[in-house]
Every structure is written in structure tokens, then in C-alpha cells.
C-alpha positions as CSV (number, residue, x, y, z in Angstrom):
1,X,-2.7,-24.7,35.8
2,X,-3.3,-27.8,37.9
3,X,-6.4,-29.3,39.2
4,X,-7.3,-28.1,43.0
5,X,-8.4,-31.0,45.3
6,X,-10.7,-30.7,48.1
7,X,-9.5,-30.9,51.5
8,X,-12.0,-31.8,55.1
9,X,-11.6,-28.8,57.2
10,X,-14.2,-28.5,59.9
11,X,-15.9,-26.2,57.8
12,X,-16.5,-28.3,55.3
13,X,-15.2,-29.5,51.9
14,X,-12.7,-26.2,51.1
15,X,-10.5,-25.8,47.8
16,X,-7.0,-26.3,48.8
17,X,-4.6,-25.5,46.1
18,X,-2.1,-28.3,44.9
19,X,1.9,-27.3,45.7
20,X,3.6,-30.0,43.3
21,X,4.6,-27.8,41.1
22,X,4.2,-24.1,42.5
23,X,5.9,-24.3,46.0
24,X,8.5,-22.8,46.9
25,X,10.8,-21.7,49.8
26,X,11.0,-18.0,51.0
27,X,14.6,-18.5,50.8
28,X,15.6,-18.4,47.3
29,X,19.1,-19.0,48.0
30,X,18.0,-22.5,48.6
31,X,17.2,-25.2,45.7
32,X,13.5,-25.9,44.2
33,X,12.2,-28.8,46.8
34,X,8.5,-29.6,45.9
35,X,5.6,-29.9,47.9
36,X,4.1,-32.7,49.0
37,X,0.1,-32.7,49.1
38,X,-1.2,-32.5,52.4
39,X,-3.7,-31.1,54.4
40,X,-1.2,-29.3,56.4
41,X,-0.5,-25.5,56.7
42,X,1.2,-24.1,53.9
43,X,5.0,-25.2,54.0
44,X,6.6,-21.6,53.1
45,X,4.8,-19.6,55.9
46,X,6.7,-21.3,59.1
47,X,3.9,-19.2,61.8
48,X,1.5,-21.6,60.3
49,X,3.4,-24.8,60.8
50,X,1.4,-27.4,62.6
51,X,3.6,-27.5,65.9
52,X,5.7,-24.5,65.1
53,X,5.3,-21.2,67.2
54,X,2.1,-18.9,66.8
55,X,2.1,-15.7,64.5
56,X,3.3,-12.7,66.5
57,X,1.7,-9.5,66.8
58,X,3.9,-7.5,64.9
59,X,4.2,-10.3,61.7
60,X,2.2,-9.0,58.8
61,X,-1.3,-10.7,58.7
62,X,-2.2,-12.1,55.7
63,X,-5.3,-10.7,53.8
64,X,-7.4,-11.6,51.1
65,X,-10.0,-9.8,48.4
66,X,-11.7,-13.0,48.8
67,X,-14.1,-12.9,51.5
68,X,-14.3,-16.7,51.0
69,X,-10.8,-17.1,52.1
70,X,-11.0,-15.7,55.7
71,X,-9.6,-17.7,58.5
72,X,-13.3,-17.6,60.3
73,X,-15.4,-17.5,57.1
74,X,-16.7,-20.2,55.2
75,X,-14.0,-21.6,52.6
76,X,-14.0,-20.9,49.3
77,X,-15.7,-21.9,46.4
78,X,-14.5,-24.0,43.7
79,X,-13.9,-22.2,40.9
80,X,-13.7,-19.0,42.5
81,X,-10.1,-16.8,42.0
82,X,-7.3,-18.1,43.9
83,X,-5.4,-14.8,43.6
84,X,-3.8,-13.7,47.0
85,X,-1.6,-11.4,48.5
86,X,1.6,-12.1,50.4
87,X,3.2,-8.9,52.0
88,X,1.3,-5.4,52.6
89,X,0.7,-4.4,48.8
90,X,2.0,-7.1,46.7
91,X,-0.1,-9.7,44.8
92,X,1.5,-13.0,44.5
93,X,0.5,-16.0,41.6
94,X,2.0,-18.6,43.4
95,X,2.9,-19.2,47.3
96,X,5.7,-17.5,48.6
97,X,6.1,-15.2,45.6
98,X,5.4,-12.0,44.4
99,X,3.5,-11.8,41.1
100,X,5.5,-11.1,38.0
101,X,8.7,-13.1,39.2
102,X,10.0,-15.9,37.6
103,X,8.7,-19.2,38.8
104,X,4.9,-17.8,39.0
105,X,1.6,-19.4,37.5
106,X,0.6,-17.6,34.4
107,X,-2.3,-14.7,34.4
108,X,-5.2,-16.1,33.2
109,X,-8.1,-13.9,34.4
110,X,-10.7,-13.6,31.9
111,X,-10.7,-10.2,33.2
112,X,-7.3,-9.1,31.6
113,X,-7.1,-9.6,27.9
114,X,-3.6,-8.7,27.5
115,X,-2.2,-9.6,30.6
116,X,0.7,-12.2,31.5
117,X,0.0,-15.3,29.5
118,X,-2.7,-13.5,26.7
119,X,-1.6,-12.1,23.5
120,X,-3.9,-10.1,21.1
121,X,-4.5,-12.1,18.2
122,X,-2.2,-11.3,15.2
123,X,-4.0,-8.8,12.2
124,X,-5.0,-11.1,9.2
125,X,-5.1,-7.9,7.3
126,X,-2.1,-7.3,5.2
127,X,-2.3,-3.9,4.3
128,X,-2.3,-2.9,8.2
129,X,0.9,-5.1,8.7
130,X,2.3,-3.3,5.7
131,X,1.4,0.2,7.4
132,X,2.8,-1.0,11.0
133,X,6.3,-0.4,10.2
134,X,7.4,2.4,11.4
135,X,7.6,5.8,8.8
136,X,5.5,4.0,6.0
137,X,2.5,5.9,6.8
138,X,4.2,9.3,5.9
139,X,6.0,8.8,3.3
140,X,2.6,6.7,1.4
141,X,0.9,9.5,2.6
142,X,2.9,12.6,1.3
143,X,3.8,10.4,-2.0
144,X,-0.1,10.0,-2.7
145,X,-0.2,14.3,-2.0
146,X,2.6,14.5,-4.9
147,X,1.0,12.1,-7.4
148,X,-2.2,13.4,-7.0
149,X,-1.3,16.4,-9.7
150,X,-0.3,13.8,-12.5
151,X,-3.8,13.7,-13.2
152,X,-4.4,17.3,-13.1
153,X,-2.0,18.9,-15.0
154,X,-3.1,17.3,-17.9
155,X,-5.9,18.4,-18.1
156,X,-5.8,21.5,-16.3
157,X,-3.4,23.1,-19.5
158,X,-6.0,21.5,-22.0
159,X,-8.9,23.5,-20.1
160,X,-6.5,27.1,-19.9
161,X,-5.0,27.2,-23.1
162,X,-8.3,26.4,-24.6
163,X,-10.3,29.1,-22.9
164,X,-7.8,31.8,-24.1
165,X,-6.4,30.4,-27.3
166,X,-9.9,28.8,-28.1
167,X,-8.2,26.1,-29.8
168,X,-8.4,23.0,-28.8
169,X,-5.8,21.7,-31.4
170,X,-3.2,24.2,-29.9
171,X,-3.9,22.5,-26.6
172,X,-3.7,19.2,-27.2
173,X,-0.2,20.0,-29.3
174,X,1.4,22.0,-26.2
175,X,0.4,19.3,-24.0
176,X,1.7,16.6,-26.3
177,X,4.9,18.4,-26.5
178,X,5.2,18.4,-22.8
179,X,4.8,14.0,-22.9
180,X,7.2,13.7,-25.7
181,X,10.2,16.1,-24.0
182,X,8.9,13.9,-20.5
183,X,9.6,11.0,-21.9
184,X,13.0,11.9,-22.5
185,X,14.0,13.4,-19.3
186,X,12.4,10.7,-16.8
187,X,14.8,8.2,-17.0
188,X,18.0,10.6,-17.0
189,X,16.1,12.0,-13.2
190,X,15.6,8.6,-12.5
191,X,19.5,7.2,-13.3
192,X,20.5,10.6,-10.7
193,X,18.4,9.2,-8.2
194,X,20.1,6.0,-8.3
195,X,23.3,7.8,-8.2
196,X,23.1,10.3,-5.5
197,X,19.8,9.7,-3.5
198,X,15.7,10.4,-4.2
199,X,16.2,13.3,-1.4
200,X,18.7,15.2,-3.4
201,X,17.5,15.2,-6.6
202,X,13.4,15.0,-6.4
203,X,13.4,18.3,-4.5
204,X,15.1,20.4,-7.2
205,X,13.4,18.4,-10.1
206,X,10.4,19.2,-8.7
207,X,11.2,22.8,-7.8
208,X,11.9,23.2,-11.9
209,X,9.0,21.3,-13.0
210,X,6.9,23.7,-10.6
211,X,8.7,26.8,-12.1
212,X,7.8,25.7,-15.4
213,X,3.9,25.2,-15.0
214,X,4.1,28.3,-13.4
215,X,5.4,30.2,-15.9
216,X,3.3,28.3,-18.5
217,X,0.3,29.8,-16.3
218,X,1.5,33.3,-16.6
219,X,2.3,32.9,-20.4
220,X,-1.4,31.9,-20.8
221,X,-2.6,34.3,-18.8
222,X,-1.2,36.9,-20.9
223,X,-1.6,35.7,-24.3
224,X,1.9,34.9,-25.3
225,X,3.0,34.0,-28.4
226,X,2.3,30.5,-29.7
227,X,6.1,29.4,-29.4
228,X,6.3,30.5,-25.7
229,X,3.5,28.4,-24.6
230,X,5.9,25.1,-26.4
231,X,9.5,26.5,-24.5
232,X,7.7,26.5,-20.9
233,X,6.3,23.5,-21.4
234,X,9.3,21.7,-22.3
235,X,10.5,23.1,-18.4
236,X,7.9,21.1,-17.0
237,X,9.4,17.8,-18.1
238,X,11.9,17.3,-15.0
239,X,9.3,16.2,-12.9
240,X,10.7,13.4,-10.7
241,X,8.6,10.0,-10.7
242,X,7.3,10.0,-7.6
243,X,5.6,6.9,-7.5
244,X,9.0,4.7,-8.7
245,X,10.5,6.4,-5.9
246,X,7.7,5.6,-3.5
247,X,7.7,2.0,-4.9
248,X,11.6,1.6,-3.8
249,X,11.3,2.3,-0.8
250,X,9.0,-0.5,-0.2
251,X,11.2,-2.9,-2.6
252,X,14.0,-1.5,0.2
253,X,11.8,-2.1,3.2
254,X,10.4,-5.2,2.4
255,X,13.6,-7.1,0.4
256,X,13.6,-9.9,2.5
257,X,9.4,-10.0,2.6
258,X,8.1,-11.3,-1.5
259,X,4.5,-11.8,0.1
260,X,4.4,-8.0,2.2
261,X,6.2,-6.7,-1.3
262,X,3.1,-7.6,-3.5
263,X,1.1,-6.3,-1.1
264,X,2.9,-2.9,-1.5
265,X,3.2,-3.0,-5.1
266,X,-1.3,-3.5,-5.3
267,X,-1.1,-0.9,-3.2
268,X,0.6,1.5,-5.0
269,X,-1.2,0.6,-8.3
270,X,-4.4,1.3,-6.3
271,X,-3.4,4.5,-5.5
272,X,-1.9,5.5,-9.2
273,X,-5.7,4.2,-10.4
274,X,-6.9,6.8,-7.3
275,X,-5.0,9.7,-8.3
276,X,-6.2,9.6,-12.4
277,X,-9.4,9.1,-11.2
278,X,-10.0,12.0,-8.8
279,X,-7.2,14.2,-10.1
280,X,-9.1,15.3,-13.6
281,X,-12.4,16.0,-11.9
282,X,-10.1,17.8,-9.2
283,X,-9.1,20.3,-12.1
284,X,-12.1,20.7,-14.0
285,X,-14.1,21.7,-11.3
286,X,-11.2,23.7,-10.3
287,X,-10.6,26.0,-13.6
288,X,-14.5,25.8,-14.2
289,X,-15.2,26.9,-10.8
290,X,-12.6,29.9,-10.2
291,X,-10.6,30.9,-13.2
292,X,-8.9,28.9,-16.4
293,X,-5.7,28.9,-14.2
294,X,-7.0,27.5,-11.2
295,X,-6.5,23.7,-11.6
296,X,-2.7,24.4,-12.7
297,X,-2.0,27.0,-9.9
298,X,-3.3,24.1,-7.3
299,X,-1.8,21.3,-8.9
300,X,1.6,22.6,-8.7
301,X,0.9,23.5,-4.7
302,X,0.5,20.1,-4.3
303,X,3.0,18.3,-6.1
304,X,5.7,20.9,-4.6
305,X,4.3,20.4,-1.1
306,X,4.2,16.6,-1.5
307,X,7.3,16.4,-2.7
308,X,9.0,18.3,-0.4
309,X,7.2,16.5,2.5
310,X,7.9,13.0,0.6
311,X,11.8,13.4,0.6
312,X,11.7,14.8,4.2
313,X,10.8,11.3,4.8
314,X,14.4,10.1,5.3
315,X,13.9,7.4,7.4
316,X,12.7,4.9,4.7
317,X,14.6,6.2,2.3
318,X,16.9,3.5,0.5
319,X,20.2,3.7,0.6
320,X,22.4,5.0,-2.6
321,X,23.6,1.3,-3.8
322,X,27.3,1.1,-4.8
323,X,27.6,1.2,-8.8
324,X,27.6,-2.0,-10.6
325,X,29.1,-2.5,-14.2
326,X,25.7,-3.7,-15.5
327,X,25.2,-0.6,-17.7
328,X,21.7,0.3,-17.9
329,X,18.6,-1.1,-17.4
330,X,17.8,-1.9,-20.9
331,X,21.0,-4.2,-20.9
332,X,19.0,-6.6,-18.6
333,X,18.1,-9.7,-20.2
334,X,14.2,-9.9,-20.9
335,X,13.5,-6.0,-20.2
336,X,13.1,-5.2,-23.8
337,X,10.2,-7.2,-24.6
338,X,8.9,-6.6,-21.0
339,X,8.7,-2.9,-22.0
340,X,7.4,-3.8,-25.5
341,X,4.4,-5.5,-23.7
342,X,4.2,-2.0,-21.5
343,X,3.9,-0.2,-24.5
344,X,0.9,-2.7,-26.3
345,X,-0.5,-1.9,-22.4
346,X,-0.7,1.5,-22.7
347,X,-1.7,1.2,-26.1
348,X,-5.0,-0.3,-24.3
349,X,-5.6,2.2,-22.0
350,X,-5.1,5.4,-24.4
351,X,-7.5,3.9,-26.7
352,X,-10.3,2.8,-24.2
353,X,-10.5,6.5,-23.0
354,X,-10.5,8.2,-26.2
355,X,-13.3,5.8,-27.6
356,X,-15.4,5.8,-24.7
357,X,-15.7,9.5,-24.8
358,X,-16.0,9.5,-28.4
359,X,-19.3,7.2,-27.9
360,X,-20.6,8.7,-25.3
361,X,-20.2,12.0,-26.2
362,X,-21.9,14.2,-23.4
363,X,-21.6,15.7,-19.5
364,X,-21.5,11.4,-18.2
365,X,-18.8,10.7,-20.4
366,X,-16.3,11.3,-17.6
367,X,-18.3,9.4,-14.9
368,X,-18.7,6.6,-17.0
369,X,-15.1,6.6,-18.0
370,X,-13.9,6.5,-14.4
371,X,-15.6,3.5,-13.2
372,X,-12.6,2.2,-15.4
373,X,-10.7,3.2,-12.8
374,X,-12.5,2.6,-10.0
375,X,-12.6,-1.0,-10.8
376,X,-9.0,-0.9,-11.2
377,X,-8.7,0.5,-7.8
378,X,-10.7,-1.9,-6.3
379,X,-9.0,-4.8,-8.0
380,X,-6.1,-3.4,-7.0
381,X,-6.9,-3.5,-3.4
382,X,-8.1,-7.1,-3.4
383,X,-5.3,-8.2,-5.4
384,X,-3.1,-7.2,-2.6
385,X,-4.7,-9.3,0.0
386,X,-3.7,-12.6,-2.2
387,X,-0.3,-13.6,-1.2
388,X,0.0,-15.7,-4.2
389,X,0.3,-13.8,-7.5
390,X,-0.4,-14.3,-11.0
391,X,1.5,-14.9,-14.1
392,X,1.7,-11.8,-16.5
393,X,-0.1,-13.6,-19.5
394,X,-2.5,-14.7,-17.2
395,X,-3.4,-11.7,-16.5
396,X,-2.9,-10.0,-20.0
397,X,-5.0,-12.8,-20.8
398,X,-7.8,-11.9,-18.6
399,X,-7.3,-8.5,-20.0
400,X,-8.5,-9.1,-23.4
401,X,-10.7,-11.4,-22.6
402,X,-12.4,-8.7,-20.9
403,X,-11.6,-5.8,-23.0
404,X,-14.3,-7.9,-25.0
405,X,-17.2,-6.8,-22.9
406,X,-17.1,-2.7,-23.8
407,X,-17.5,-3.8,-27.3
408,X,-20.1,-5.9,-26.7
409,X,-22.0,-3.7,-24.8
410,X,-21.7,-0.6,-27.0
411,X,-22.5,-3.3,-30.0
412,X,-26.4,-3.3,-27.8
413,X,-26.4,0.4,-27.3
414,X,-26.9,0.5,-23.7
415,X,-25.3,3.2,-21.8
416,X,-25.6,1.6,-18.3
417,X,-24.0,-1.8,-19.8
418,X,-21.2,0.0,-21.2
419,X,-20.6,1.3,-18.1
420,X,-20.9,-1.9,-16.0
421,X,-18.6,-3.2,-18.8
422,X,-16.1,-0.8,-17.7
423,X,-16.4,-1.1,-14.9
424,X,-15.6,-5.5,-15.0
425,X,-12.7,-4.6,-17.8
426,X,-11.4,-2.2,-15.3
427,X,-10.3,-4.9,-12.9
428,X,-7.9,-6.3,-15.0
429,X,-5.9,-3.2,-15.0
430,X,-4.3,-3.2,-11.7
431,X,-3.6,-6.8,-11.4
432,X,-1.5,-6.3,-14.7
433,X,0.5,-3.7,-13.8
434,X,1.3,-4.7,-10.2
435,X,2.5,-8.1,-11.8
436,X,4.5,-6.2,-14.0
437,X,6.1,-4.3,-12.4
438,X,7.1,-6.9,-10.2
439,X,8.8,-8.3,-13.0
440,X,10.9,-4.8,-13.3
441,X,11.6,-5.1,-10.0
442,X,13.5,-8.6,-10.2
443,X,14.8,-7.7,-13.3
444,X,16.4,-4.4,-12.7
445,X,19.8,-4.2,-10.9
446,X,19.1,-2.7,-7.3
447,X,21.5,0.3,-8.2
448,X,19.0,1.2,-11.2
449,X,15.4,0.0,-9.8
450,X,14.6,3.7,-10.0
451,X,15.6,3.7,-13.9
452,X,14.4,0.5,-14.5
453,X,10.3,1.6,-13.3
454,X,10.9,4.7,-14.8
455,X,11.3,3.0,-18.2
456,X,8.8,0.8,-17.7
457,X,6.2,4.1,-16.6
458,X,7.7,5.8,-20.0
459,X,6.8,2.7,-22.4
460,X,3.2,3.2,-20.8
461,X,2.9,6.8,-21.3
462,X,4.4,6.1,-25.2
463,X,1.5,3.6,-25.3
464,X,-1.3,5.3,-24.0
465,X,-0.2,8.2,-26.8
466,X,-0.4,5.8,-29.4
467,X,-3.3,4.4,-28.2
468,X,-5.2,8.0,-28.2
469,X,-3.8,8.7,-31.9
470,X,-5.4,5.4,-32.8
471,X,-8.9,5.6,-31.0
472,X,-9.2,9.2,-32.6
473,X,-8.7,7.9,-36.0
474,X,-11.1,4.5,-35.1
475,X,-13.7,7.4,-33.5
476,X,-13.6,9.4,-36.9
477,X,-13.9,6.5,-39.6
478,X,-15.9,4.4,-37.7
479,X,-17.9,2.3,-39.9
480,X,-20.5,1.6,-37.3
481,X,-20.4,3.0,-33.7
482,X,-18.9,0.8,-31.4
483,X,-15.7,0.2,-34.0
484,X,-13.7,2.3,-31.8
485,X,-13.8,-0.5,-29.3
486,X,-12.1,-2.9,-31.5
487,X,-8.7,-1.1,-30.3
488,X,-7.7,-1.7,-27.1
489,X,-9.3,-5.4,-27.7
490,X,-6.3,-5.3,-30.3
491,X,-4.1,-3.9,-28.1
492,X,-4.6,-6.2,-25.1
493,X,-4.0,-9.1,-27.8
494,X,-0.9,-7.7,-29.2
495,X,0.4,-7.4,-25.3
496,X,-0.5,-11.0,-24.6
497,X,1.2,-12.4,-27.8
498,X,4.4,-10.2,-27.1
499,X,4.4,-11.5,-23.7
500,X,3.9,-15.2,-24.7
501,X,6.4,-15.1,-27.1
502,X,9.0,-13.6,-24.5
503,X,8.3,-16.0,-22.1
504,X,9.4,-19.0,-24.8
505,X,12.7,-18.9,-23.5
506,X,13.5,-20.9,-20.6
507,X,14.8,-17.6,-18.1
508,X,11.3,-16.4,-18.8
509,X,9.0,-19.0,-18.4
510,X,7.3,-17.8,-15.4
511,X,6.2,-14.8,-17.3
């Protein structure tokens, strides 16, 4: 905006606008001809003209807001608004002009915030950038509602079968069963959800998988035979992978965005973290509450209900990518020992939860366990916000670096250190896995990314089984309490070697 002046008028020193650069001529069929500076009436307005012919009666009087700019008055002000209006009812910026047409002097009233010529400052905040986009919100929402019964059904059939059976050994077989036949099955669902769409395929998985817990239900309910309790179960095991499929549709959205996709990918691992944190409590205080069957009746509401809501999300849903001769995911060069390093990750996280609640042995056992997974959540989150990520042995690094303080702290026998400990060795959880399965991501054709997590999910689950078989047997022949702890330090070492010796090779350095 330019500098006003100060004219002499007989009233005194008065603030007369400068024209240089804002005049113009009512007639807008004729070229730009600026102003010259002058004490003189206004060029555009020819009634005001110094010799020209006096305003008639019927010509439209010009007003003001200002009552420092009457004719009569005293002038105005420096400093004060210079905002006037030209014909009955319309505001103009500059003279001759209405506001809001080109040529005008930009709005910049304090008054206005987002007015002509203000913009609201951008979000810093990532995670609401990620969420602006339009139809992210549902399906992240509706996808948390359907992965929130991974953690329940779990332990939902370990709480039922062992109220009616009262064996905990029968239990913890049936359950096992269900894993093993699931690890199977996932990647054959995900490979037809590359093929034909998530939409077409998660609804009817999931409608099977529902039918089978159900079923399982009723079987315990009545007391079936041993065997039954094994065939249900094995129906179970079409369950779709929800969160692969929730993770490509953000690798869809955000293909052309490597900064916004991290961000989606923490988020995500945060809510995975969320889910096994809040969905075993969920269930026990469900089947302890109401009736053995209560946490597996309510699990399979939700995981139906979010399903179905999930794929209605079709907006964001990725397109079915045209076939490529690349075979299957495992054909991919460095995905083998990427999912061996999953499966030495899993190992760490089956054995920290069977050890800690082996050592703790009581009613906090399951709080304490869970800030585990708390601090994973929370890393998670943070982790998101950093647009630059980590190497994968950096982080496996800073894994069994602090996979060292559990042990220590169970080596003092303090119960609140080994739960701030778990808390700290938490945090290198989701940092981890968001870096690795960011590596499955680059490294799985786009046709199979749904395949390609779904492996990577099934080495995990094969490790955290191994990991539990191994933290039982530490918790049992312990030679001194806190032995049990010396697994997953093992196991987040054996991770870090593996991936240090995949990364040797020159197309894996930045492992």
C-alpha cells in the first residue's frame, strides 16, 4: 500500500490518498492512464472537477462510514481507514472501483483475518495434513473398529475354553492351532486382494472368520468334544488383514508423498500398539464381567461391523493393479532376510510378554506389561512427526540396546523399575516396525503390496510364537529370576546381526 501525503485544505493538514498507482478511469474501455499527485478533486469523479459543472440533484451523493471524511467535517486522521463507498451499497478499495475487482488495493484490515490478501497460516502438524484429505478419516477410523478384536480374540478363547474345559493346556493348544492354520491362509487372502480388490474379498473373509468364532462359542458353550473345539477354530483363520489393507491405501494415497507416507505408516503402528493394548483388557473384563463367552461374542461384532464399514469406504480404496510377471513377493530381492529379521522381531516381543508375566506373577502383571505398549504407541506417534527416518539397524540397534534395561531392572528386584524399563524398551518398538515395513513397501511389487505386508505380519506372528515357547522354557529353568529376560535381549541381537549382514550387499546398504 503506498504512503498518503498530506495536503493544505482550509481545514487544515487532511490525508489525501496518493493515485499513482490506484487511479483509474470510470470507463474501463479506456487504457490505465495514472494519476498525477495533486491537490485537485479526484480525476475519476468529473462533478468534482475544479471548473467542471456542479453535482446535480439526482447524481448519487457520495457517503462515508467515516465521519472524518465528511465534506463539512474536520478531515481525517492519519492512519485512520481509508475504506469508502462509491455507488449506493458497494464498497470500493480503490477510486473508481468496486471492491473485489481486479485492479483493487488488497484487504488488509486487521479486522479480517481471512480476508483478501490474509491466508491462515499453514498446520505444522502432520498428522492433521495426513487426515485433511478427503475419506481418510473413515476409513482409519472403521479400520481401527476392525483391528481392535485382534487383541481380543486371543484372549477371549483362552478365558472360555478355560472356564469350561478348566484346562488351560487345552486352551492354549486350540488357540495355537488357530495361529498356525492363520499363518497359512493370510497370505493366499492377501494375494486375492491384490487380484480382485480389498472390497470384494475382506467382506466375505470376514463373514467366515465371524462364522467360525461363532460357532467356536456355541461349541464351548455346550461342551463339545475336544476335536470340535480344533475344526472351528481352523474356520476362524480367513480373517482378512485389515491393517495391510488399511496401510495400502495410504501407500495408494500418498505414492507421490515419501514424507506424508511415513507419517501414515507411524500412524498405523501406533494404532496396531493401541489395539493390543486395550483389546485384552477389553475381553477380560468382558468374559469376567458377563459370561465366559462375552469377550468372543463382542469381538466378532466389531471386527464384522468394522469390516463391513472399512470396505464401504470405496473412495480410497486402491485400484486392482494390472498383473506383473514378478511371481510372488518372496521372489523380490532382499525380502527373505527382511522377513528373517521380522521373525528374530517377533521373537523379541513373544518372549518379553511371556517373561514379564512369569516374573511378576500377580493381578499388575498385565498393567505392567502394557506400558510396553504404551511406550510403543507413544513412540510411534512422535516418530511420525520426524520427516526424516531411521535406518532399520539403527533402530534394531536401539532395540537391544534397550531390551537391556528389563534385565537390569529385574536383576535389582524393583517392580516399579521394571516397569519404567518397559516402558523406555517399549519405544523402540514402533519405530522398528514402521521402518520396516517401509522397507516391504519399496520392496514389494505394487500388484502384491497386500501379500508382501501380509508376509511380513505372518513372520512376526511365527516369531512372537517362538518367542513365547522360549520365554516359557527360560521362565521354568530359570537359574536365577530375571534369566527369562536374557531372551528377547537375544532376540533383538539376532535381528540386528541378520539385518547387518543383509545390508552387506550394495542394493541393501540403506538397510
Amino acid at each position: 500500500m503506498p504512503q498518503p501525503d498530506l495536503t493544505p485544505t482550509p481545514a487544515g493538514p487532511a490525508l489525501a490518498p496518493r493515485y499513482d498507482d490506484f487511479a483509474r478511469t470510470t470507463d474501463t474501455a479506456r487504457p490505465y492512464v495514472p494519476a498525477t499527485r495533486t491537490s485537485s478533486p479526484r480525476p475519476h469523479d468529473p462533478a468534482r472537477t475544479a471548473d467542471g459543472p456542479a453535482r446535480t440533484a439526482d447524481a448519487p451523493v457520495r457517503t462515508t462510514d467515516d465521519p472524518a471524511r465528511t465534506t463539512d467535517g474536520p478531515a481525517r486522521k492519519a492512519g485512520g481507514p481509508a475504506r469508502a463507498t462509491g455507488a449506493p451499497g458497494r464498497p470500493v478499495d480503490s477510486p473508481g472501483r468496486p471492491a473485489g475487482e481486479p485492479g483493487t488495493a488488497p484487504d488488509t484490515d486487521p479486522a479480517r483475518p481471512y480476508g483478501r490478501g490474509r491466508r491462515p497460516a499453514p498446520s505444522r502438524n502432520p498428522y492433521r495434513l495426513l487426515f485433511a484429505r478427503p475419506g481418510t478419516r473413515a476409513f482409519a477410523a472403521w479400520g481401527l473398529i476392525a483391528r481392535l478384536p485382534a487383541g481380543m480374540f486371543g484372549v477371549s478363547a483362552v478365558i472360555m475354553i478355560a472356564a469350561v474345559y478348566d484346562s488351560y493346556a487345552l486352551a492354549g493348544a486350540v488357540t495355537a492351532t488357530g495361529l498356525a492354520v492363520g499363518s497359512v491362509t493370510a497370505p493366499l487372502i492377501a494375494r486375492l486382494v491384490d487380484r480382485h480388490g480389498q472390497a470384494r474379498i475382506a467382506v466375505p473373509a470376514a463373514a467366515y472368520a465371524t462364522l467360525g468364532h461363532l460357532v467356536l462359542a456355541l461349541c464351548v458353550h455346550e461342551r463339545a468334544p475336544v476335536w470340535a473345539l480344533f475344526a472351528t477354530v481352523a474356520l476362524t483363520a480367513t480373517s482378512p488383514n485389515t491393517g495391510g489393507m488399511s496401510r495400502a491405501r495410504w501407500a495408494h494415497l500418498l505414492r507421490d508423498d515419501p514424507g506424508a507416507l511415513h507419517t501414515a505408516n507411524s500412524f498405523e503402528q501406533a494404532v496396531d500398539e493401541l489395539c493390543f493394548m486395550l483389546g485384552p483388557v477389553l475381553a477380560a473384563v468382558l468374559c469376567s464381567a458377563l459370561f465366559p463367552q462375552a469377550g468372543t461374542l463382542a469381538a466378532a461384532a466389531l471386527f464384522l461391523g468394522g469390516t463391513l464399514l472399512f470396505a464401504a469406504q470405496r473412495s480410497t480404496e486402491p485400484p486392482v493393479a494390472p498383473r506383473t510377471p514378478a511371481g510372488s513377493p518372496l521372489r523380490a530381492p532382499g525380502m527373505v532376510p527382511l522377513l528373517a529379521v521380522f521373525l528374530a522381531t517377533g521373537a523379541v516381543f513373544g518372549s518379553m510378554e511371556v517373561v514379564t508375566l512369569a516374573y511378576v506373577d500377580g493381578p499388575v502383571a498385565g498393567p505392567v506389561l502394557a506400558l510396553q505398549a504404551a511406550g510403543s504407541c507413544v513412540a510411534g506417534l512422535l516418530y511420525g512427526r520426524v520427516r526424516r527416518t531411521a535406518r532399520l539397524r539403527t533402530c534394531l540397534a536401539a532395540m537391544t540396546v534397550l531390551m537391556a534395561l528389563p534385565l537390569l531392572a529385574a536383576s535389582a528386584g524393583s517392580l516399579l523399575a521394571l516397569a519404567a524399563g518397559l516402558l523406555v524398551a517399549g519405544m523402540a518398538t514402533a519405530p522398528t516396525m514402521v521402518t520396516g515395513m517401509g522397507l516391504v513397501q519399496r520392496l514389494t511389487p505394487a500388484d502384491r503390496l497386500n501379500e508382501g505386508m501380509t508376509l511380513a505380519v505372518t513372520a512376526l506372528l511365527a516369531g512372537i510364537a517362538t518367542g513365547s515357547a522360549s520365554g516359557g522354557w527360560a521362565a521354568d529353568h530359570a537359574p536365577f529370576p530375571s534369566f527369562g529376560f536374557l531372551i528377547p535381549l537375544a532376540a533383538a541381537a539376532t535381528a540386528l546381526t541378520l539385518c547387518t549382514a543383509a545390508g552387506m550387499t550394495k542394493a541393501r546398504r540403506s538397510w
